[in-house]
N, C-alpha and C positions, 0 to 999 in steps of 0.2 A: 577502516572508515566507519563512521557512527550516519545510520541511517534516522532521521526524521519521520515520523509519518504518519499522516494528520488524516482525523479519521471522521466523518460525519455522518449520523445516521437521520437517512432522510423521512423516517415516520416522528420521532422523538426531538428532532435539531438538535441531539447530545453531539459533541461531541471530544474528541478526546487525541491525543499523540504517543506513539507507541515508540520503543527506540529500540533499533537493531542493529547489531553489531558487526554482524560480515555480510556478506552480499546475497548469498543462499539463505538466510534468516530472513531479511528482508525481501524476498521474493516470497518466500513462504507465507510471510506475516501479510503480505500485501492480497496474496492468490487465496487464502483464507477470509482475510477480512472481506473483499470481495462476496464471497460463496454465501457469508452468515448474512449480507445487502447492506451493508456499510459503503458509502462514495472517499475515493481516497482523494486526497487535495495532489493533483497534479505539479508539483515544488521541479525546480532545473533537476536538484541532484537526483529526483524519483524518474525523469522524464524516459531515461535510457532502460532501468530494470523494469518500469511498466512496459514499454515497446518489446522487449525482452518477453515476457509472460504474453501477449498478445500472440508474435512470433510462435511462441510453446503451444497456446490452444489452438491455432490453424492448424 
């Protein structure tokens, strides 16, 4: 499945969509863009691997 995911940086309003390919890519791409302070747009198919990564850092 092809991941979406829509990326805003909130000092600049850039922003941009990244695409990933399997599931562990997208958690990675999502748990990074996070760290560098990039807001990721919360989309249905992103809602379960965000909860997923929340889950991981408890």
């Amino acid at each position: 499945m092809e991941y979406k995911i829509q990326l805003r940086n909130p000092n600049t309003r850039e922003k941009t969509t990244l695409t990933a390919y399997t599931e562990e890519m997208a958690l990675n791409m999502i748990e990074q863009s996070i760290k560098d302070g990039w807001r990721v747009k919360n989309t249905d198919d992103l809602k379960l691997l965000i909860n997923q990564l929340k889950e991981r850092n408890i």
